[in-house]
DRENKEBA-898337 format. One record per residue (C-alpha): x, y, z; residue number from 1; residue in one letter. Coordinates in nm, 2 decimals, padded with zeros to 4 digits. Example, Ala and Ser with C-alpha at 12.3 -4.5 7.8 and 13.67 -1.06 7.14 Angstrom:
<nodes>
<node u="01.23" v="-00.45" w="00.78" vexti="1" sevex="A"/>
<node u="01.37" v="-00.11" w="00.71" vexti="2" sevex="S"/>
</nodes>
This chain:
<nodes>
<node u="13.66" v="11.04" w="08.24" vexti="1" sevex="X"/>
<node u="13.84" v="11.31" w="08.45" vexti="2" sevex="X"/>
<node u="13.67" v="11.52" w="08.76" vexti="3" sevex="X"/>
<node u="13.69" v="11.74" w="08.56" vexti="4" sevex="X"/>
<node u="13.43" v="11.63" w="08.27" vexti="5" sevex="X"/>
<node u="13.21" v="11.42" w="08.53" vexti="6" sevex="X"/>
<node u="12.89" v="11.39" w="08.28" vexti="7" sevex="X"/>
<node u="13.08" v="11.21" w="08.02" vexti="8" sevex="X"/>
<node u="12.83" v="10.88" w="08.04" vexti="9" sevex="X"/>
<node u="12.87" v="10.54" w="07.90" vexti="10" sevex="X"/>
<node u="12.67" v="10.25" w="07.78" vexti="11" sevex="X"/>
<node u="12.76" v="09.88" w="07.94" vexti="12" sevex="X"/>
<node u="12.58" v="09.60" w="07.76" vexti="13" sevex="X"/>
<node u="12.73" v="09.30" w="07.94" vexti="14" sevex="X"/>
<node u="12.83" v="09.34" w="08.30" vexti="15" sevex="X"/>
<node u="13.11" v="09.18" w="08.39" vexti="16" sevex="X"/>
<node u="13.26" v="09.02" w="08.74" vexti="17" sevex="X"/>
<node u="13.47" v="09.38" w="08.76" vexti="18" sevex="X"/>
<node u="13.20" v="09.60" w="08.71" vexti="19" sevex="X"/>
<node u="12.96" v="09.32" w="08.95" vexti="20" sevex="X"/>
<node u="13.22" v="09.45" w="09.23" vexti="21" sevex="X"/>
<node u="13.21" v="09.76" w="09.14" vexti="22" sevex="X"/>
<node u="12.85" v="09.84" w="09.15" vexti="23" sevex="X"/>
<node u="12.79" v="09.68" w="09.48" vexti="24" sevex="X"/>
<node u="13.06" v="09.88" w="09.64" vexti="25" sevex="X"/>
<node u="12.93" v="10.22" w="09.48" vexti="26" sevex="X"/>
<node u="12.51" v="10.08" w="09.59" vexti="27" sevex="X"/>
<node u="12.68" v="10.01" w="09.94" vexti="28" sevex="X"/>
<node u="12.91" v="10.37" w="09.99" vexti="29" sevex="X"/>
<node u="12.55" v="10.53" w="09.84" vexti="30" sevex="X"/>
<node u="12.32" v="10.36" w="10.05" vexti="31" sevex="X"/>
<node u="12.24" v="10.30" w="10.42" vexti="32" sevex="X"/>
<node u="12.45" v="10.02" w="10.59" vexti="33" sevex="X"/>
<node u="12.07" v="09.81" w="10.58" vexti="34" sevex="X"/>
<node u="12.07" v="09.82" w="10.29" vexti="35" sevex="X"/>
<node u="12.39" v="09.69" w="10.20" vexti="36" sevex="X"/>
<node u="12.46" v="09.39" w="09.91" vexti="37" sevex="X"/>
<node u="12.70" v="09.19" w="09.78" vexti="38" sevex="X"/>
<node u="12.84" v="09.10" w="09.45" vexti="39" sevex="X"/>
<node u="12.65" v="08.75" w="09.44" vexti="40" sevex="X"/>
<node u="12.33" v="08.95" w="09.46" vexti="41" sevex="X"/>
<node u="12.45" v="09.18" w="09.18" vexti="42" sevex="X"/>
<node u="12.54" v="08.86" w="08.99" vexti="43" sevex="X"/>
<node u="12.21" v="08.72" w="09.06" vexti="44" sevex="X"/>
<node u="12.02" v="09.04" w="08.94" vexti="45" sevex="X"/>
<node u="12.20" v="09.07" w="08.61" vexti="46" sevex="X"/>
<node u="12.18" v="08.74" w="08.47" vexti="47" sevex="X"/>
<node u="11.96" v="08.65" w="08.17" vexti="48" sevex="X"/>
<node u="11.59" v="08.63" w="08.23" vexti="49" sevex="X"/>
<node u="11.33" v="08.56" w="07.94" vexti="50" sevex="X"/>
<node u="11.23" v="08.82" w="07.72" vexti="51" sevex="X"/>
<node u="11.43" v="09.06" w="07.93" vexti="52" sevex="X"/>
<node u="11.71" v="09.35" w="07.82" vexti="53" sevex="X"/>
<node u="11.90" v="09.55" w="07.99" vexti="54" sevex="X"/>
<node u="12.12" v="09.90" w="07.99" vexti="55" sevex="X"/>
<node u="12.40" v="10.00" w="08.22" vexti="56" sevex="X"/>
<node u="12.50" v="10.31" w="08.22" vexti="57" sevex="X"/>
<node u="12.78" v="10.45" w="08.43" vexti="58" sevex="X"/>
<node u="13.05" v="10.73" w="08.50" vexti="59" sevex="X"/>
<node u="13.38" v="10.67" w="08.60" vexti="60" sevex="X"/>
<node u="13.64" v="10.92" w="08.77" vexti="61" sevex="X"/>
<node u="14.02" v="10.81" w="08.73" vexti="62" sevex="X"/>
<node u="13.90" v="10.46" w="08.72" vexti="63" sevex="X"/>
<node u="13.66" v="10.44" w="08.99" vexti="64" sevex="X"/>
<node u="13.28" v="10.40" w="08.95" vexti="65" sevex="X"/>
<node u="13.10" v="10.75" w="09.02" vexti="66" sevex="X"/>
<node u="12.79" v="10.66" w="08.98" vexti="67" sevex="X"/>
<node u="12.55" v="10.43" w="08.77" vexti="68" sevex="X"/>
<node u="12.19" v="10.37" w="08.63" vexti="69" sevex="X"/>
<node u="12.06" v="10.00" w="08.52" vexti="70" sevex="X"/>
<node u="11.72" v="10.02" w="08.32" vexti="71" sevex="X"/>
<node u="11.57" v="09.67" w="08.25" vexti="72" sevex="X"/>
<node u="11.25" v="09.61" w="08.02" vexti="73" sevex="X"/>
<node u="11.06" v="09.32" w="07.95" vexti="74" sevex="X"/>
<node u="10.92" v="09.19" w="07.62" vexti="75" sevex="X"/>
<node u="10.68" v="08.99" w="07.49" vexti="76" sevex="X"/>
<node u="10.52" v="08.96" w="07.85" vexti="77" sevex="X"/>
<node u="10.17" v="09.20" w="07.84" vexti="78" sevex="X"/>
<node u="10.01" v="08.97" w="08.13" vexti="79" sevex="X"/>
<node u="10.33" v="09.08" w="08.30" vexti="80" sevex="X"/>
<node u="10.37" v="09.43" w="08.18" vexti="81" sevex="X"/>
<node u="10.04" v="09.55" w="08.07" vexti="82" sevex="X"/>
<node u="10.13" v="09.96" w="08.09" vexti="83" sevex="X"/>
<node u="10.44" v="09.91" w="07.86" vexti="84" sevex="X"/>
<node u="10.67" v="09.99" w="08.19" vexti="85" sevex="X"/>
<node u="11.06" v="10.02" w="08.20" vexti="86" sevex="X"/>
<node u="11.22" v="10.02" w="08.54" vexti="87" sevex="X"/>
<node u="11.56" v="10.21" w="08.67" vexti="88" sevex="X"/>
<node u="11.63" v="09.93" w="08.89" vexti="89" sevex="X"/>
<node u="11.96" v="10.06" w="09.01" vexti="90" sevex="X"/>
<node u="12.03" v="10.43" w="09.05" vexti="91" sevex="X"/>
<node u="12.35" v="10.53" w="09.27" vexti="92" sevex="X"/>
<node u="12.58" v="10.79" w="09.25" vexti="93" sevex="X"/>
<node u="12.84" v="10.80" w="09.51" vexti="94" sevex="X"/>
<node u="12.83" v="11.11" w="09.73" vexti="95" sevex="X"/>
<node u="13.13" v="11.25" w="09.68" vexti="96" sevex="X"/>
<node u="12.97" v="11.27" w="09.34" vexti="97" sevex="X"/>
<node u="12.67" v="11.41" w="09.38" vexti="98" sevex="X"/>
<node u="12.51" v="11.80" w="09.31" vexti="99" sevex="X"/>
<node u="12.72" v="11.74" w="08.95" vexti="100" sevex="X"/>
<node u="12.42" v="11.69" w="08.75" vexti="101" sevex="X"/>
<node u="12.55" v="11.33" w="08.72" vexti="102" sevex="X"/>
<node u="12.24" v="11.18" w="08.86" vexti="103" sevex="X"/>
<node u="12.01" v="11.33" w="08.61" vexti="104" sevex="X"/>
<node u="12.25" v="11.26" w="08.30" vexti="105" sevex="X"/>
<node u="12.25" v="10.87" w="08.44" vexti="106" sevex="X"/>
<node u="11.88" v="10.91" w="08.46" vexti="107" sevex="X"/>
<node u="11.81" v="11.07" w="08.18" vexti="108" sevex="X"/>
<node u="12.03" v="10.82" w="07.95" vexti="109" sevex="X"/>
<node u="11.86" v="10.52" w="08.13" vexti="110" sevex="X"/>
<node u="11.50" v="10.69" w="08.04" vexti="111" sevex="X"/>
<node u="11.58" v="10.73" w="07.66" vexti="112" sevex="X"/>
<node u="11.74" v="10.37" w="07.61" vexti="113" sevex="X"/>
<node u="11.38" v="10.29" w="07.76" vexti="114" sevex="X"/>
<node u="11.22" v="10.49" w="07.56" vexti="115" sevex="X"/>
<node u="11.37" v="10.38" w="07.24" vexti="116" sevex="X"/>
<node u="11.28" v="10.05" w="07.39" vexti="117" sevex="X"/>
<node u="10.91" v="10.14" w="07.35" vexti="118" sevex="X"/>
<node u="10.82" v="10.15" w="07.74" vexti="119" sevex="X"/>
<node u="10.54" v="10.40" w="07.77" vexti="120" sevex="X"/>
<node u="10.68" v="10.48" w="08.16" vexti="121" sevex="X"/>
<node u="10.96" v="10.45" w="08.37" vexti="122" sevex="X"/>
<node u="10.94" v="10.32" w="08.76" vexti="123" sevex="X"/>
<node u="11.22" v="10.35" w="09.01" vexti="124" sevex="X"/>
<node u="11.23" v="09.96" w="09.09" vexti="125" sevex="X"/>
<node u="11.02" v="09.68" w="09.07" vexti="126" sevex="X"/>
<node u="11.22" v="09.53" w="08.79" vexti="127" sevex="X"/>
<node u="11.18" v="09.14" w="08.70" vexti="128" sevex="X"/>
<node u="11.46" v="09.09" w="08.94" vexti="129" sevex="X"/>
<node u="11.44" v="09.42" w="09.15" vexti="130" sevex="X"/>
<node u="11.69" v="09.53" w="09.37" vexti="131" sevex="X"/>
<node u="11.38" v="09.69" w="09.57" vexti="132" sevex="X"/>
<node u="11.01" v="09.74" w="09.49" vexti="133" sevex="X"/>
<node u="11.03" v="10.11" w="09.53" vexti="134" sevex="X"/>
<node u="11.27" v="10.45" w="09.66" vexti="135" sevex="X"/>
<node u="11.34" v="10.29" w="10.01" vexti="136" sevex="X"/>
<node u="11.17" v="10.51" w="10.31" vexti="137" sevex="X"/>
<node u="11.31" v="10.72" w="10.46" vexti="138" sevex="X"/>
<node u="11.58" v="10.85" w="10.21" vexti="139" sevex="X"/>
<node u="11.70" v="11.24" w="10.08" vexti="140" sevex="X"/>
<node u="11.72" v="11.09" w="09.71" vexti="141" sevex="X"/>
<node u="11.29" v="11.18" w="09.69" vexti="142" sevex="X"/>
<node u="11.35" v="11.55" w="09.60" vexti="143" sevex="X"/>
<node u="11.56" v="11.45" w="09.32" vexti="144" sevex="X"/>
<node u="11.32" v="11.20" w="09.14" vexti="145" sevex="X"/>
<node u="11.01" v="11.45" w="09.22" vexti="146" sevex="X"/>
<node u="11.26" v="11.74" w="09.04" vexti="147" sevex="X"/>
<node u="11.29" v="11.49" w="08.76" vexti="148" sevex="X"/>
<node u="10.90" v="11.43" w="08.75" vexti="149" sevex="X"/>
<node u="10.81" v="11.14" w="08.92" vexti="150" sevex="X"/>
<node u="10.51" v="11.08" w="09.07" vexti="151" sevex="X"/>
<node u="10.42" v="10.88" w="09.35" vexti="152" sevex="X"/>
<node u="10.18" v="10.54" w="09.32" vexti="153" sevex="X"/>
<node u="10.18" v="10.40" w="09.70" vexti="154" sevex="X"/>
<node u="10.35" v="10.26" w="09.93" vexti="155" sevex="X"/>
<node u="10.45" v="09.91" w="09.97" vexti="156" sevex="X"/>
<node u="10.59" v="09.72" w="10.24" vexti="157" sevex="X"/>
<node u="10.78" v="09.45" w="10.37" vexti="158" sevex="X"/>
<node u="10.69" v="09.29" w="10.70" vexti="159" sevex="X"/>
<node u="10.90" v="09.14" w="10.96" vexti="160" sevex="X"/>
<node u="10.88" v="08.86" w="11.26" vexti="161" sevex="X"/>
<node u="11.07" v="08.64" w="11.48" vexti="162" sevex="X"/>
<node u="10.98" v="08.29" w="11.45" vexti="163" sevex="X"/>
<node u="11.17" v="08.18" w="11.75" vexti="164" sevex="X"/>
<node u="10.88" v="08.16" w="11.91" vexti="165" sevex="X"/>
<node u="10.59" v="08.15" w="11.66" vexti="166" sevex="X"/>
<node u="10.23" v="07.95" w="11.72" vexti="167" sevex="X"/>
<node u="09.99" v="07.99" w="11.48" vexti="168" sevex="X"/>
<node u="09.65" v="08.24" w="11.56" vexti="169" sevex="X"/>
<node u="09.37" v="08.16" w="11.60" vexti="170" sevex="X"/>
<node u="09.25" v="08.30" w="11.24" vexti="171" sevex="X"/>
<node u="09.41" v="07.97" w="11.13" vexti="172" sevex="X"/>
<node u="09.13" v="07.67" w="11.10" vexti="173" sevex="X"/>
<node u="09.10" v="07.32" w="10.95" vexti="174" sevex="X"/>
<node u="09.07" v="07.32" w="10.59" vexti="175" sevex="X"/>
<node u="08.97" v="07.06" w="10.32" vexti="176" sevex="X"/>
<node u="09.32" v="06.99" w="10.21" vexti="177" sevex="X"/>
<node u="09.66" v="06.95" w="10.30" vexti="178" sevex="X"/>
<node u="09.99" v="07.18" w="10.23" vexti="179" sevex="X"/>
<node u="10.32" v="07.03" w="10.16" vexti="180" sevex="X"/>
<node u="10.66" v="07.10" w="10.00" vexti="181" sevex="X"/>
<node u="10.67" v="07.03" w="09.64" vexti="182" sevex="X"/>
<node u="10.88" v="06.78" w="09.49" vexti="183" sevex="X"/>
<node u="11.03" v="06.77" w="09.14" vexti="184" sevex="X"/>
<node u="10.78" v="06.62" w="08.97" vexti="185" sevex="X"/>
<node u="10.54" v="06.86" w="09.07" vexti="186" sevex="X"/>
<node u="10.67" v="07.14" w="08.82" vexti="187" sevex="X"/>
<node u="10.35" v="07.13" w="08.62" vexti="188" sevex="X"/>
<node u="10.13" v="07.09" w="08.84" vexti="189" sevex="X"/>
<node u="10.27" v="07.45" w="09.05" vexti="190" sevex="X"/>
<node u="10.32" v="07.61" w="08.65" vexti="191" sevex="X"/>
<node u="09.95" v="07.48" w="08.59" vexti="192" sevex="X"/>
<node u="09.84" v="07.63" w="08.89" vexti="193" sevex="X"/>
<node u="09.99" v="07.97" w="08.83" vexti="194" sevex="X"/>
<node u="09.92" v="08.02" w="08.49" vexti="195" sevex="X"/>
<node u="09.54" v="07.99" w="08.56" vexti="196" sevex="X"/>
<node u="09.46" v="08.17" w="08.91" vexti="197" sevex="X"/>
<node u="09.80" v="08.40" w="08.87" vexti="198" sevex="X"/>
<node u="09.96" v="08.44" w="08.50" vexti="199" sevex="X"/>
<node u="10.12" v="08.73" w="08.57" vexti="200" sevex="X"/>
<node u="10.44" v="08.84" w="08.71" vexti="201" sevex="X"/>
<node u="10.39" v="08.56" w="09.00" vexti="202" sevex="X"/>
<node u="10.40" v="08.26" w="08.68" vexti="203" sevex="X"/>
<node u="10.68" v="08.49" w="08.51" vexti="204" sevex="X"/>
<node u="10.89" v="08.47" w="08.79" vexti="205" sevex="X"/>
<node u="10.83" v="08.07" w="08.90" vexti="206" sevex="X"/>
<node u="10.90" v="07.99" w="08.51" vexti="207" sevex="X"/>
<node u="11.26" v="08.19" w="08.55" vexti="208" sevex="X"/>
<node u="11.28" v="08.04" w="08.91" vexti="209" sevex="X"/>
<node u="11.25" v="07.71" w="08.77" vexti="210" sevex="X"/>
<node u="11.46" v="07.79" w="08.49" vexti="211" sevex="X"/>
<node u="11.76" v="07.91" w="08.68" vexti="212" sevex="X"/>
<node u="11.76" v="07.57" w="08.85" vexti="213" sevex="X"/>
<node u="11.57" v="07.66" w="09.16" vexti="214" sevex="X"/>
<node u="11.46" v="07.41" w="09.44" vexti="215" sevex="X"/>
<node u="11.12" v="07.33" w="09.36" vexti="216" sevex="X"/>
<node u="11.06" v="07.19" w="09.74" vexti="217" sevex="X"/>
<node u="11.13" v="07.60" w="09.82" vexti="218" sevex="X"/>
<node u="10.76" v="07.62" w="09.67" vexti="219" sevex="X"/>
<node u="10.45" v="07.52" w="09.93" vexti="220" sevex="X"/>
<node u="10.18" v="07.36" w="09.77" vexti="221" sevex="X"/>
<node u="09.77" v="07.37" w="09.89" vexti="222" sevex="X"/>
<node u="09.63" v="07.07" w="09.75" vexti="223" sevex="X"/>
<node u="09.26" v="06.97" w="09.75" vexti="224" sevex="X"/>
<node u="09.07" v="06.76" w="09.61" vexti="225" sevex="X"/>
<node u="09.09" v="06.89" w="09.22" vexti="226" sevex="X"/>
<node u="09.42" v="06.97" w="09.29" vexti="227" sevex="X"/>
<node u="09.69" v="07.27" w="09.34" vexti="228" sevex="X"/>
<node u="09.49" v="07.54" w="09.48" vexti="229" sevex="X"/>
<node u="09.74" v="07.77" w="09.64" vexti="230" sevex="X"/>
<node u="10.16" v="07.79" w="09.67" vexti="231" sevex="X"/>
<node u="10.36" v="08.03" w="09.83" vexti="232" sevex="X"/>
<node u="10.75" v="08.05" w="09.77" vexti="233" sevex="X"/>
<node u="11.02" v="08.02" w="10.07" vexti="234" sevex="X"/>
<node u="11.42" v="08.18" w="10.09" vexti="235" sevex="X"/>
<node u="11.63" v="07.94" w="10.33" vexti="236" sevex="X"/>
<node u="11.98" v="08.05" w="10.36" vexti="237" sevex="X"/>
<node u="12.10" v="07.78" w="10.14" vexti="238" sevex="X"/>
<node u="11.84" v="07.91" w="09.87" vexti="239" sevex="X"/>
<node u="11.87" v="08.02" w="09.52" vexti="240" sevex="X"/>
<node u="11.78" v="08.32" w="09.59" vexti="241" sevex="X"/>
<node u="11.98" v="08.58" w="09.78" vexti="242" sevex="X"/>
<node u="11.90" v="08.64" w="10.10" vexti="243" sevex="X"/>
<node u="12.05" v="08.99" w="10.12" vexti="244" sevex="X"/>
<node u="11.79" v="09.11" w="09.82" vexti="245" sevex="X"/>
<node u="11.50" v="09.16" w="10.11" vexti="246" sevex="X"/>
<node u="11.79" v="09.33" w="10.32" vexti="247" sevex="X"/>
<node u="11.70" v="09.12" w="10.66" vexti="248" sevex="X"/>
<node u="12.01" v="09.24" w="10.88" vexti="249" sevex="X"/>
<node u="11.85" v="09.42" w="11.16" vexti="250" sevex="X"/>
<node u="11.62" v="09.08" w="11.24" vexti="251" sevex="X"/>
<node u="11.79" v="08.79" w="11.41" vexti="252" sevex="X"/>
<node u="11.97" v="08.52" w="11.23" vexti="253" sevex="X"/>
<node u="11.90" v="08.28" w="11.07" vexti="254" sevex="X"/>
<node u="11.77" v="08.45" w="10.81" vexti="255" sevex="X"/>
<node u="11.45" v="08.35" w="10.60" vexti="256" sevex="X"/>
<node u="11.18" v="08.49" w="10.36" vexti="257" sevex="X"/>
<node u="10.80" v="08.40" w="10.24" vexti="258" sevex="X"/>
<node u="10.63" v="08.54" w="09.93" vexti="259" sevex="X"/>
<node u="10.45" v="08.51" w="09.68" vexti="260" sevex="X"/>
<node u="10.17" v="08.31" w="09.83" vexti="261" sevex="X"/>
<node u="09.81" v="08.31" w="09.70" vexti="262" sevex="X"/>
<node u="09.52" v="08.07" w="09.67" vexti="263" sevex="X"/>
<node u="09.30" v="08.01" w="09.37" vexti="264" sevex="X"/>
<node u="08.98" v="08.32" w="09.36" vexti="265" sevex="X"/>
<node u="08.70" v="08.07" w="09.41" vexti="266" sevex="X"/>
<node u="08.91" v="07.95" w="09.77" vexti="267" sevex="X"/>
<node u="08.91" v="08.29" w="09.91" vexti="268" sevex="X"/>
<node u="08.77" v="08.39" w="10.22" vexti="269" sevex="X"/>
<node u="08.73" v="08.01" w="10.31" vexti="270" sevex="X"/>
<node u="09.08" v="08.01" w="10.56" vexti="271" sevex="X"/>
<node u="09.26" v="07.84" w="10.29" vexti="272" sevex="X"/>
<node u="09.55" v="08.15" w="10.22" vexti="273" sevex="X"/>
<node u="09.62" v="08.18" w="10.56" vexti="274" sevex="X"/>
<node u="09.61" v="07.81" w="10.66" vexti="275" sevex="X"/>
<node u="09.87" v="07.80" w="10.38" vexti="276" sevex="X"/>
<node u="10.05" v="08.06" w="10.54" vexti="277" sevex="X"/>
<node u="10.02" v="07.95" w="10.88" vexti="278" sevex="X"/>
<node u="10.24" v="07.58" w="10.71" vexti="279" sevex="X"/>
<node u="10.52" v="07.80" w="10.52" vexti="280" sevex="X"/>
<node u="10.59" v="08.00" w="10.89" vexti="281" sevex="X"/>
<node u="10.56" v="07.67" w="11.03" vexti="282" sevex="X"/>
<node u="10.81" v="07.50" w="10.80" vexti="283" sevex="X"/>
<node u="11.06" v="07.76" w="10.82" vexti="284" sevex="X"/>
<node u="11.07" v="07.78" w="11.24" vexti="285" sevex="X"/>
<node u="11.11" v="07.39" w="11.17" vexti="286" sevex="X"/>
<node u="11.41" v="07.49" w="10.99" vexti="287" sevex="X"/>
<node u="11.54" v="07.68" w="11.28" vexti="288" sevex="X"/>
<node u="11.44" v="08.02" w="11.08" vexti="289" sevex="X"/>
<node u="11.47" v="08.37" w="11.31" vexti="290" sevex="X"/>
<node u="11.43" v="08.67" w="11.15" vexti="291" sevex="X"/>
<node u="11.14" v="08.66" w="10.87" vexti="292" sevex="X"/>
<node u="11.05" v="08.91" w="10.59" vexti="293" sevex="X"/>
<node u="10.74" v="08.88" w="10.42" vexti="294" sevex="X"/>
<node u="10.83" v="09.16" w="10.12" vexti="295" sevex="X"/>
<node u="10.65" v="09.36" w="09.85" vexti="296" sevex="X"/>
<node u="10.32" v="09.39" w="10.01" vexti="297" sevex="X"/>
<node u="10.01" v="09.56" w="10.11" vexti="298" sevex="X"/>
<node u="09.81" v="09.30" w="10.34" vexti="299" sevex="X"/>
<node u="09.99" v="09.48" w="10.63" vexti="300" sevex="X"/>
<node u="09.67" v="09.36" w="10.86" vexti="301" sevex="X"/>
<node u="09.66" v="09.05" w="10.71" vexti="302" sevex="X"/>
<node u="10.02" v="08.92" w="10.83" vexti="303" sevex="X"/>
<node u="10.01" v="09.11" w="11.13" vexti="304" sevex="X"/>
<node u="09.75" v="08.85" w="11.25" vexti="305" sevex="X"/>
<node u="10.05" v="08.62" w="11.22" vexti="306" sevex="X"/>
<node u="10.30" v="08.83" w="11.44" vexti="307" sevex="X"/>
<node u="10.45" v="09.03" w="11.10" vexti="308" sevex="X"/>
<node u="10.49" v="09.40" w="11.21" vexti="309" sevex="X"/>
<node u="10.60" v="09.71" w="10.95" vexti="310" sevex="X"/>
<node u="10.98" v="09.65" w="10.88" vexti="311" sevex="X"/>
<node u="11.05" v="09.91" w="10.60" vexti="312" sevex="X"/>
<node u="10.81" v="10.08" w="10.36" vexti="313" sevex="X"/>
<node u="10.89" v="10.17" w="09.99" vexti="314" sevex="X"/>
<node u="10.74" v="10.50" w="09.79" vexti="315" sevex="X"/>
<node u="10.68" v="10.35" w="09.46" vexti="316" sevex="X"/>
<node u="10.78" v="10.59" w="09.18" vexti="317" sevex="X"/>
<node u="10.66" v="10.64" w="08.83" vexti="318" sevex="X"/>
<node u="10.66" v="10.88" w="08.51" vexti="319" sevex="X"/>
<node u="10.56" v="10.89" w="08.19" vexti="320" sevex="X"/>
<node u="10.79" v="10.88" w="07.89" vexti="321" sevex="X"/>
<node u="10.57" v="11.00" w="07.64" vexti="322" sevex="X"/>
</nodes>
C-alpha cells in the first residue's frame, strides 16, 4: 500500500512473530506511555482459545504498519456470550495516520467480518483475552467511536494499592473455613466450583487458564465444610499471565494482580468474600508484592475498604450490528 492509497485494507488470519512486533509498536506509538505493551502480551493475546476466531485487519504504508483492527468472537459459549457480542479488541492507528478515514475502514472491515460471524453487536474490548475492558479514560479516540455509533454501557474500573504496608480492616472476621492456595489436584474441585456458582466467562476463562498450562496454586481456594465455596485468581511476576495486560507501571514494583474472586450466592453477606480477599492481599504482600491492581470492576466501595483507590476507569462501548 502507498501514502498515497492509505484505505487499501487487508485481512490477517494468522499473526505471526513479525506482525506480534509490529502491532505492539504501532498500540505503543498510538497509545499513552501507561499504557504501553510488549510483544509477549500480544503473543499471549493471540493465541488459540476454545471456541474462539479471530480477524486482523491492517494497513501498511511502504512497509510499516499504519494502523490495525483485531475483532475476536466466541462460539458455542451462550453462558459466556448470551447477546451474540463480537469485540474490536485492538483498534490503533498510528497518528501520523490518522484524519485519512483509515480508522473507520479498519473498523468498518472488523464490524462486517463480525457480522458475517453472526454477532448481533460489536464492543470496543472486553474480548476473551482483552487488551482492556473498555475505551481507556481519558482519551480523544471517544468522538470517533460515538461518530461511528457507539453507545456507552458504563464505566468500569480498575483499582489500585500498595501492599507494602497492608493490614487487613476490620470488615474482615473469622469465618467457618479456611482459604489456601490450590494445588494440582484440586483442578476439579476449582472447575466444579465454578461451573455451579459462576459458569460463565469466570469458568470460561479458568478452563483456558488451565489449559494453557497455568499454575493452579495462582488460584485461592475458600473451603468449608461441603467444600470449594469461593476462589479468587492471583498475577505474580513469574505468572502465566502478563503482567503488563492490567498496565500497572505508575504503582511501585513488584508488580502483582487479584481478580476474579467470588464466593458461592448462598455465602454472601456472611464475611466469606472479603475474608477470601483479605488471604489473596495477604499472600501476595507475603510474596513481597507492591503495586496491586484489582481490574475490571464495579465494587469500587467494596475494595476501598481494603486500601484499593480508583486507578483508571474504562467507558465500555457497544453497537448494534443489525
Amino acid at each position: 500500500m502507498s501514502a498515497a492509497d492509505p484505505l487499501d485494507i487487508r485481512a490477517v488470519d494468522t499473526v505471526d512473530e513479525r506482525m506480534i512486533d509490529a502491532l505492539a509498536e504501532l498500540w505503543n506509538g498510538a497509545l499513552p506511555a501507561d499504557l504501553a505493551i510488549t510483544g509477549a502480551f500480544v503473543r499471549y493475546n493471540v493465541q488459540p482459545s476454545a471456541g474462539v476466531a479471530r480477524r486482523l485487519f491492517v494497513a501498511e504504508v511502504d512497509g510499516a504498519l499504519a494502523g490495525a483492527a483485531l475483532a475476536t468472537v466466541l462460539h458455542g459459549e451462550p453462558s459466556v456470550n448470551s447477546h451474540g457480542e463480537g469485540w474490536i479488541d485492538l483498534m490503533a492507528v498510528a497518528p501520523a495516520h490518522r484524519r485519512r478515514g483509515l480508522g473507520r475502514a479498519l473498523l468498518a472491515a472488523a464490524e462486517a467480518w463480525l457480522a458475517g460471524q453472526g454477532c448481533a453487536q460489536a464492543s470496543i474490548g472486553a474480548g476473551p483475552r482483552p487488551f482492556t475492558p473498555g475505551l481507556p479514560d481519558p482519551t480523544d479516540a471517544a468522538p470517533f467511536f460515538a461518530a461511528c455509533r457507539y453507545e456507552s454501557g458504563g464505566t468500569a474500573w480498575d483499582m489500585a494499592s500498595n501492599l507494602a504496608g497492608y493490614t487487613p480492616p476490620d470488615v474482615v472476621r473469622e469465618i467457618a473455613g479456611v482459604v489456601r492456595p490450590a494445588t494440582p489436584r484440586h483442578a476439579d474441585d476449582l472447575l466444579a466450583f465454578l461451573r455451579r456458582e459462576f459458569p460463565g466467562r469466570w469458568r470460561y476463562e479458568a478452563e483456558a487458564f488451565l489449559a494453557d498450562g497455568g499454575r493452579l496454586s495462582d488460584y485461592m481456594l475458600l473451603w468449608t465444610e461441603r467444600g470449594v465455596d469461593g476462589c479468587c485468581l492471583l498475577t505474580f511476576p513469574d505468572s502465566m499471565r502478563p503482567m503488563e495486560r492490567y498496565y500497572p507501571y505508575r504503582l511501585p514494583k513488584p508488580w502483582g494482580q487479584l481478580g476474579s474472586i467470588g464466593v458461592s450466592a448462598d455465602r454472601r453477606g456472611q464475611g466469606y468474600g472479603a475474608a477470601l480477599l483479605d488471604a489473596g492481599l495477604r499472600r501476595l504482600h507475603d510474596n513481597g508484592i507492591n503495586g496491586c491492581v484489582i481490574d475490571w470492576t464495579g465494587l469500587v466501595d467494596f475494595y476501598a475498604r481494603f486500601g484499593f483507590e480508583r486507578y483508571r476507569s474504562y467507558t465500555m462501548l457497544a453497537r448494534s450490528l443489525q
